[in-house]
N, C-alpha and C positions, 0 to 999 in steps of 0.2 A: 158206655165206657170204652175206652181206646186200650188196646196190647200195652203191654211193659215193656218199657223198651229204653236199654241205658245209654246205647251208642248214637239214638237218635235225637234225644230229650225229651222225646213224645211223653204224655201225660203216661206217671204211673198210675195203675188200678191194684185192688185190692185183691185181685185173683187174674192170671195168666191163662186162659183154655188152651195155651200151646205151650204150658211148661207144667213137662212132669212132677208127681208127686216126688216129694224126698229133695228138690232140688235147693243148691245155696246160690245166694245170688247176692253181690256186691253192690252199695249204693252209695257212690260218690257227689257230694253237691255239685262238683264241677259240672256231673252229666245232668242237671235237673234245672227247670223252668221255673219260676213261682207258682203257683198252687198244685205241685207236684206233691203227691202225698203218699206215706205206707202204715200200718196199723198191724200190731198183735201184741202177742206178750212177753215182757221184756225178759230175757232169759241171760243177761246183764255185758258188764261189758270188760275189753281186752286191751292192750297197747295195740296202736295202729301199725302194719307190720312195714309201711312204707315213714312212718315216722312216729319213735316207740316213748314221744314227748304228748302225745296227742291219743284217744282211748276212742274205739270203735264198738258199737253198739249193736247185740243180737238180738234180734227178734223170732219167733215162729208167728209167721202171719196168720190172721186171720180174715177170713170176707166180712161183708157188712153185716151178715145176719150171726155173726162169731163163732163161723166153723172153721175150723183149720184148713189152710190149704197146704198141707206140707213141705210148704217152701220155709226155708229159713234165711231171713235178712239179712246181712250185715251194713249194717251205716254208718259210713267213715263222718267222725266230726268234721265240725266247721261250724264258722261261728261260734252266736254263744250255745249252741247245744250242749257243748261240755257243761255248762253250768246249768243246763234246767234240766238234765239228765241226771245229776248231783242228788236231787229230788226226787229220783223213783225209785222205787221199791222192787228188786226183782219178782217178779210173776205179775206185775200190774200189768194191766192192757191198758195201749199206750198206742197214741196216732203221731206220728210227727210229718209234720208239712213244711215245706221248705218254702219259704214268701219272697225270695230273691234276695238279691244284694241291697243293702243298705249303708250309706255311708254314717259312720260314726261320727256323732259331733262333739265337740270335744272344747271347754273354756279355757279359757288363756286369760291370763292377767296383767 
């Protein structure tokens, strides 16, 4: 697995070995690749503080074998995630992976 890393778009991992316990850390779609992924438990969500029409989502991660790393996520919407986030439960453990951009199709008559 490759470092975390937002400003470069390198693949996220599920655990950092060069970021401190206790840390937060911002995850913007913009900065992500498709099969960019994060995982833990959903600890619920807030209005997005760059636009308070749009709701950002907290997580405490966890690794793959579901021990905490004590980082705690924040994931700015986008897309439809506002709406399949609708759907969880705060405390579920919860993976979300970003698939890339998709264009919407849309009928006309």
């Amino acid at each position: 697995m490759s470092e975390t890393s937002q400003a470069t778009g390198a693949k996220l991992t599920f655990k950092n070995p060069n970021a401190s316990a206790g840390t937060l850390e911002f995850i913007r779609p913009a900065n992500l690749n498709a099969g960019d992924a994060v995982q833990g438990e959903y600890l619920g969500s807030m209005p997005s503080r760059f636009d308070q029409s749009k709701q950002d989502y907290k997580l405490e991660e966890i690794d793959d074998a579901g021990n905490k790393t004590g980082r705690t996520l924040i994931v700015n919407s986008g897309g439809n995630l506002g709406a399949r986030m609708a759907e969880i439960s705060v405390g579920s453990l919860i993976r979300i992976e970003y698939k890339g951009k998709q264009k919407i199709k849309t009928h006309t008559q």
